[in-house]
VODO-866209 format. One line per field, with one value per residue (C-alpha): x negated, y negated, z; residue number from 1; residue in three letters. Coordinates in steps of 0.2 Angstrom, whole numbers, plus 2048, in hexadecimal, padded with zeros to 3 digits. Last residue first. Layout:
east: c(X ...);
north: c(Y ...);
up: c(Z ...);
n: c(NUM ...);
res: c(ALA ...);
***
This chain:
east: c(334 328 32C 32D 33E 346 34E 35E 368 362 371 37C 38D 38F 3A0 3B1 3B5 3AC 39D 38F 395 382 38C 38A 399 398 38A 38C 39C 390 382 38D 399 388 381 391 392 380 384 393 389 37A 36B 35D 356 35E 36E 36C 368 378 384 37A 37C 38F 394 389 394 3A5 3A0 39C 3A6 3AD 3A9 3BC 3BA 3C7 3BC 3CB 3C8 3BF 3C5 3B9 3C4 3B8 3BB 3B2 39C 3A1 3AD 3B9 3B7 3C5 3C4 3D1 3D0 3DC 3E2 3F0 3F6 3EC 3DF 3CD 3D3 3C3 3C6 3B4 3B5 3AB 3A3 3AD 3B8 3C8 3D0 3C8 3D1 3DF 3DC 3D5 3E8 3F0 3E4 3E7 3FC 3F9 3F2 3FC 3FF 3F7 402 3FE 3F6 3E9 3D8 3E3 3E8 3D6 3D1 3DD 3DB 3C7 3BD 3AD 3A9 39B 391 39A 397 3AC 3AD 3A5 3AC 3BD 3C3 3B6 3BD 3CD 3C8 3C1 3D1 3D6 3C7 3BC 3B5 3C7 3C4 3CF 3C3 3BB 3B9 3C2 3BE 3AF 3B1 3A2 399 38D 381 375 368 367 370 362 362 374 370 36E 37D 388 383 384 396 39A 394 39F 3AF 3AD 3A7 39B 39A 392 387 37D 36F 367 355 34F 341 333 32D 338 346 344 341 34F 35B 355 355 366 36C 362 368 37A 377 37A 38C 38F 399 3A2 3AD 3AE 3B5 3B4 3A4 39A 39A 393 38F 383 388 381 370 365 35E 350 351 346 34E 34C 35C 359 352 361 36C 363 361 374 379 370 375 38A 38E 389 37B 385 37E 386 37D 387 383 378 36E 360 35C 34C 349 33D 336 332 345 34E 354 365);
north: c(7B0 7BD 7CD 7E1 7E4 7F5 800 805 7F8 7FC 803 7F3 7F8 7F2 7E8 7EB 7DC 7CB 7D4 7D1 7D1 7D6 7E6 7E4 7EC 7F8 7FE 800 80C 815 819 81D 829 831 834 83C 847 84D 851 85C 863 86A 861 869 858 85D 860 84E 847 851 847 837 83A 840 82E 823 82B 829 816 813 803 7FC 7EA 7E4 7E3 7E5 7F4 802 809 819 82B 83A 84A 85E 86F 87D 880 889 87D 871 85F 851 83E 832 81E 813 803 80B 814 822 820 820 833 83B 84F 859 867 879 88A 884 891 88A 88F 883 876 87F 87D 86D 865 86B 860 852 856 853 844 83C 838 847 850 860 865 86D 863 856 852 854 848 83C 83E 83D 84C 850 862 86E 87C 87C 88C 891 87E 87C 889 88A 87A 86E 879 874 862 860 864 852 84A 844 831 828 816 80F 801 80D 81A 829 83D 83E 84F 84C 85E 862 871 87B 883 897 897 88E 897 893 883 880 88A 87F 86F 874 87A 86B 85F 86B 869 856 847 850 83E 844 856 856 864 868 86E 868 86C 863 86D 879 872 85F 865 873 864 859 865 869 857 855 867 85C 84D 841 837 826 81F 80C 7FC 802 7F7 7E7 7EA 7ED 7FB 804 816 81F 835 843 83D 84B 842 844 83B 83F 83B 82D 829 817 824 82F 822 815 825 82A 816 816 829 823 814 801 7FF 7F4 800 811 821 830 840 84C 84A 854 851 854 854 84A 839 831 82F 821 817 812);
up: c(6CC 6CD 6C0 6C9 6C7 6CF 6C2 6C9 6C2 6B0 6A7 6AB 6A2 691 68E 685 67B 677 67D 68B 69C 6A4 6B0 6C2 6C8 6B7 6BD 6CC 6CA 6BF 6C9 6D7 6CC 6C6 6DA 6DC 6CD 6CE 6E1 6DC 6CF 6D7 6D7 6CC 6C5 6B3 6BC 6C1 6B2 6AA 6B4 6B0 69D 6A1 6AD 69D 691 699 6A0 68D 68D 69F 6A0 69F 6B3 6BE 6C9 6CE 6DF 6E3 6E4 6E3 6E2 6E5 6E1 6E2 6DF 6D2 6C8 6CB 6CC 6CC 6C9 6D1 6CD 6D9 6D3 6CA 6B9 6B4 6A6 6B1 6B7 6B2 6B4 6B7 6B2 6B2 6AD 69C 696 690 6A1 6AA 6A0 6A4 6B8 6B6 6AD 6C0 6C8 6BB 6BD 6D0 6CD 6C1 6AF 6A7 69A 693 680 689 681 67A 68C 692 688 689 69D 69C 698 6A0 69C 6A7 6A2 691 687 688 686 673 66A 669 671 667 657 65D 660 650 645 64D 647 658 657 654 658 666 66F 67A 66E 66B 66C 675 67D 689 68B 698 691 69D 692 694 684 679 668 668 667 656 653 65F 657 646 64A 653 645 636 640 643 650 65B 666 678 67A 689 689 69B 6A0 68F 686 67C 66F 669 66F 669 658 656 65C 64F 643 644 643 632 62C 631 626 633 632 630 639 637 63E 652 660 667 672 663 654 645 648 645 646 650 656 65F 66D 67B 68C 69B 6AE 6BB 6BC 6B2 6A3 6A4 6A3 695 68B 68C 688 678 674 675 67E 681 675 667 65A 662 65E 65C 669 66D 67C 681 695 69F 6AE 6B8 6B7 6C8 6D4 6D1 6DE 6E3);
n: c(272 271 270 269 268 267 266 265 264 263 262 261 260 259 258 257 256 255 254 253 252 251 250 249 248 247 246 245 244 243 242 241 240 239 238 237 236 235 234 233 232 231 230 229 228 227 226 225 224 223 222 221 220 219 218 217 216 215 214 213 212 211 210 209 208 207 206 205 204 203 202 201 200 199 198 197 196 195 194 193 192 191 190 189 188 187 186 185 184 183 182 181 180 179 178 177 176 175 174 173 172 171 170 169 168 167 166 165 164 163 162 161 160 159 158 157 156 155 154 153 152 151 150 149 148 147 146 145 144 143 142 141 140 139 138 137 136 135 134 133 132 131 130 129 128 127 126 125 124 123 122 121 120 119 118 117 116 115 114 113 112 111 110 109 108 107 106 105 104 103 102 101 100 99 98 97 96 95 94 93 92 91 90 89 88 87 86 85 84 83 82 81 80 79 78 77 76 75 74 73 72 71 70 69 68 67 66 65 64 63 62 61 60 59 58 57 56 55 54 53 52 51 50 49 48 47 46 45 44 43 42 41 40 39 38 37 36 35 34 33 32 31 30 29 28 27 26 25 24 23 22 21 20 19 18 17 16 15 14 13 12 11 10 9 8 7 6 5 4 3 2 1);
res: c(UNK UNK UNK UNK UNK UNK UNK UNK UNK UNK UNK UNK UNK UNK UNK UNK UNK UNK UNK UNK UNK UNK UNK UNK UNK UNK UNK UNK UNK UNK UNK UNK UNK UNK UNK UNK UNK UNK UNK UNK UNK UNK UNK UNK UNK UNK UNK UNK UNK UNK UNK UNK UNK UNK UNK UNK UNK UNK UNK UNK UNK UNK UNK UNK UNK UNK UNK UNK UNK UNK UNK UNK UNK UNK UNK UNK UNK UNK UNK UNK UNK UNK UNK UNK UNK UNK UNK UNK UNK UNK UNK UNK UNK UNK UNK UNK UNK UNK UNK UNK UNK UNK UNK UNK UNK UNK UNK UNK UNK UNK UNK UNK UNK UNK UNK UNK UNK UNK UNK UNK UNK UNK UNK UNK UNK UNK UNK UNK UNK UNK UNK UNK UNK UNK UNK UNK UNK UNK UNK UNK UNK UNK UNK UNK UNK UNK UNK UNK UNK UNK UNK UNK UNK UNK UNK UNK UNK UNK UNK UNK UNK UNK UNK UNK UNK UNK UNK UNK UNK UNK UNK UNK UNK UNK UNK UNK UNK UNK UNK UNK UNK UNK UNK UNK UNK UNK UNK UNK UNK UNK UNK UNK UNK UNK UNK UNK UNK UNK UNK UNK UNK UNK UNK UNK UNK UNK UNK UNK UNK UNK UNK UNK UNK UNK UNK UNK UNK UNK UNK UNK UNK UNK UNK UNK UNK UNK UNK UNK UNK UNK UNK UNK UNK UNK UNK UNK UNK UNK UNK UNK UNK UNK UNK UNK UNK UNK UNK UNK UNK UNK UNK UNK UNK UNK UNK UNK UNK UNK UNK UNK UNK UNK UNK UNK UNK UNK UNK UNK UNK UNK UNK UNK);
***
């Protein structure tokens, strides 16, 4: 998998993650290895590695404005990514900031916990999240504790996942796509639906414990694509690839959950 030269442009507002392995870090390394341009608007800092998260800080929200204002104005963006919103007061600034901007295609990862169990979402959050934030998502990318917070419905099958897409759906995003990473089993189901119809990808379960910010990286490269004007079917695709691959080659750094291997598409150029 090649990338393709720099084109499209993605803003990405999310919280930044010190050990490099999720959140903004891992969006820039995404969209850059896919060939695309990567502003941010950091959310919150957090203190964290592979084993988990000790501390955030949050950005003074007229700071988190700005940034976003800033990058607009000047720069552009073809399609807005939001990650880690983290509070009421976050999402509120966000969604103002960009109401200026509606015309702007916006993918929405409802980061709600980290890898290693951290809360990132307070719970009066994911209402505010439901109430104004998916009716102006272009596409959401929830994974099954997500989406189950989300709908207040169980998801611990297949047909309950397909089932969960419908009332997803119904909370206003244009469309969703259903990571099914927590089911039980060797086999990993994720379900689209949306304009283009609906579409399953299944693949087999990697045994890896290498796996953190495999939600982040799959929405940054998601939102590349849609950047680089391929439709959303495609985008997803070529973004389940891109992950799968990288967390096959990932560089098993970490005492806990690992990094995934950002860079695999970028061809090396050194002489043994």
């Amino acid at each position: 998998m090649q990338p393709t030269l720099m084109r499209g442009r993605v803003l990405i507002i999310a919280g930044s993650d010190s050990g490099g392995g999720a959140g903004i870090q891992a969006d820039i390394k995404t969209v850059t290895a896919l060939g695309g341009y990567a502003a941010t608007a950091v959310t919150a800092v957090t203190v964290q590695n592979t084993k988990g998260v000790t501390g955030i800080h949050a950005i003074p929200l007229d700071i988190l404005s700005a940034q976003i204002a800033s990058v607009l104005e000047d720069l552009g963006a073809d399609v807005i990514k939001t990650g880690m919103l983290a509070s009421t007061p976050v999402i509120e600034t966000t969604m103002a900031a960009l109401s200026l901007h509606a015309s702007i295609p916006l993918i929405v990862d409802p980061v709600m916990v980290a890898k290693g169990g951290a809360s990132l979402l307070t719970d009066d959050a994911v209402g505010t999240l439901r109430r104004i934030v998916l009716p102006r998502a272009t596409l959401i990318t929830p994974n099954l504790p997500e989406a189950e917070a989300l709908t207040g419905r169980t998801i611990e099958t297949p047909q309950a996942m397909r089932e969960a897409v419908k009332h997803l759906l119904d909370l206003g995003p244009s469309a969703v796509l259903l990571k099914g990473g927590h089911l039980a089993g060797d086999d990993i189901i994720d379900i689209y639906a949306g304009r283009e119809g609906t579409q399953e990808w299944h693949s087999k379960r990697i045994a890896t414990r290498h796996t953190h910010g495999t939600g982040c990286t799959l929405a940054s490269a998601i939102a590349t694509g849609l950047a680089q004007a391929m439709n959303a079917i495609d985008s997803i695709s070529r973004a389940r690839a891109y992950v799968r691959h990288a967390i096959e080659t990932a560089p098993g750094l970490g005492q806990g959950h690992g990094p995934l291997n950002h860079a695999h598409t970028i061809r090396q150029f050194t002489e043994e």
